[in-house]
N, C-alpha and C positions, 0 to 999 in steps of 0.2 A: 422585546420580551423573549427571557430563553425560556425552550422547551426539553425536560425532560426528556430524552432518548437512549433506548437502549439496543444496541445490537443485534439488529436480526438474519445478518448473513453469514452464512458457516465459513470457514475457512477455508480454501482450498490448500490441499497439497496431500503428502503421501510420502510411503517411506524410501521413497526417492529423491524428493527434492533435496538443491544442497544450499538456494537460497532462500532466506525469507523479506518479503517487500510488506512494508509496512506502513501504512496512513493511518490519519489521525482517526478518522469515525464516517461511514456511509454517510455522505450529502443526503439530503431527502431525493435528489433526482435518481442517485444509485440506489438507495432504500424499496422506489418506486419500481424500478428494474428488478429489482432482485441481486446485483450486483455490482463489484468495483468500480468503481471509477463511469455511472452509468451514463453523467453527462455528456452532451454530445459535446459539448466545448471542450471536453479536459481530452488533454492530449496524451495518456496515459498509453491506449490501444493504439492510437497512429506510431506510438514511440516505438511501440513493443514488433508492431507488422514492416517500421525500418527497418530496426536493428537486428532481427531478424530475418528477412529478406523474404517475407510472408505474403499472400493478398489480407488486405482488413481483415480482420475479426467482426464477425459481425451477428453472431448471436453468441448467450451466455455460456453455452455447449462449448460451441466453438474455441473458447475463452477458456473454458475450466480445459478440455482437451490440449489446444496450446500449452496455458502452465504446465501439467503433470506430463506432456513430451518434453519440457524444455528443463524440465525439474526446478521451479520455479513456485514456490510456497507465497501465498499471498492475504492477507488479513490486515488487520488495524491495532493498534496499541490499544484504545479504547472499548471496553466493553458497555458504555454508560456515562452519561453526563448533559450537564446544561448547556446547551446551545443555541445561536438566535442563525437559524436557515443551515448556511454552511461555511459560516463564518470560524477557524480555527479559533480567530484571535474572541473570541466572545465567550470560550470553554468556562464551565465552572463544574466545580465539584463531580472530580471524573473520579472515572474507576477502571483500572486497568484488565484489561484480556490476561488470561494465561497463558502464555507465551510460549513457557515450557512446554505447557500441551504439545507444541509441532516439535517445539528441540528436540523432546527425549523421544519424538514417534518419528523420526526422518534421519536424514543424514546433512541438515542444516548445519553450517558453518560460520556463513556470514547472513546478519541483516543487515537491512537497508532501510531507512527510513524516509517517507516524502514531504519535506518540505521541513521548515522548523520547527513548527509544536508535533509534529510528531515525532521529531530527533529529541524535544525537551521533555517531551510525558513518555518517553522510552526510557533516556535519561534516567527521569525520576522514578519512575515506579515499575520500570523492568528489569533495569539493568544488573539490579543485585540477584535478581533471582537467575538470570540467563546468563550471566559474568562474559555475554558476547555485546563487544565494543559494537556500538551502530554506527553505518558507512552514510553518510549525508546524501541524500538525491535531492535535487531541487523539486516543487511541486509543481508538479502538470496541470495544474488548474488555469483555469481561462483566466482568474483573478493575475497570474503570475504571470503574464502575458511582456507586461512591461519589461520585466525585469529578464527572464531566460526569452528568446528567439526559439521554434522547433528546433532551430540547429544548433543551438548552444544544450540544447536537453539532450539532443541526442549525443553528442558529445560525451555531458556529465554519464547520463546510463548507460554508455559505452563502458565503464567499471564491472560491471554486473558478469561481464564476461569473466574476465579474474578466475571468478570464483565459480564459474560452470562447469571448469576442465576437469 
């Protein structure tokens, strides 16, 4: 059964960031949280306290502070849509974020998007308005576990730097 869900965590960033990272829609475990990526399986914050060269992140504070030092803009494609738990591949009748919102209030250049249906629902219903090509990250979900290794993720988000300098 999908459930109706809409959006209820603000975006971080500021007019400073010069990236934006992008997923599909709050899992209910981050919803629960209050924030990104809240499960403790998704490897999103072990990714970010590597590459970085950070101790863990480990409350929400800590996490919005991080982004806005590293200028790092963080949200979802999705503002709204049917979904069965946190299942990407289950989406139906979505409704996209305004994306623009952070472009025209920061100094964003590149996004990035996690995993495929958030590269495809960026694709579709962002891309004309923000006319910025999205950079493919793989997703840090426990589900993706098979397929990237930590050390293939860290790898691929090794990109993100690019675009920091």
């Amino acid at each position: 059964m999908l459930d109706k869900i809409t959006h209820t965590i603000d975006p971080v960033y500021d007019e400073n960031s010069k990236i934006l990272i992008l997923g599909t829609m709050p899992s209910p475990k981050s919803r629960e949280v209050g924030f990104y990526y809240g499960h403790a399986q998704n490897r999103f914050w072990p990714i970010m306290s590597d590459l970085f060269s950070i101790d863990k992140l480990s409350n929400n504070e800590e996490k919005m502070r991080f982004l806005r030092e590293k200028k790092i803009a963080l949200w979802d494609v999705l503002k709204s849509c049917e979904i069965k738990g946190a299942e990407d591949s289950s989406i139906k009748n979505p409704e996209a974020n305004d994306i623009n919102k952070i472009i025209k209030n920061s100094k964003v250049k590149a996004v990035f998007t996690t995993g495929k249906k958030a590269t495809d629902l960026y694709k579709k219903y962002c891309y004309n308005d923000t006319t910025i090509e999205s950079i493919y990250l793989p997703s840090t979900s426990s589900a993706n576990r098979a397929r990237y290794s930590y050390e293939d993720l860290i790898t691929e988000y090794r990109i993100i730097f690019d675009y920091l300098k």
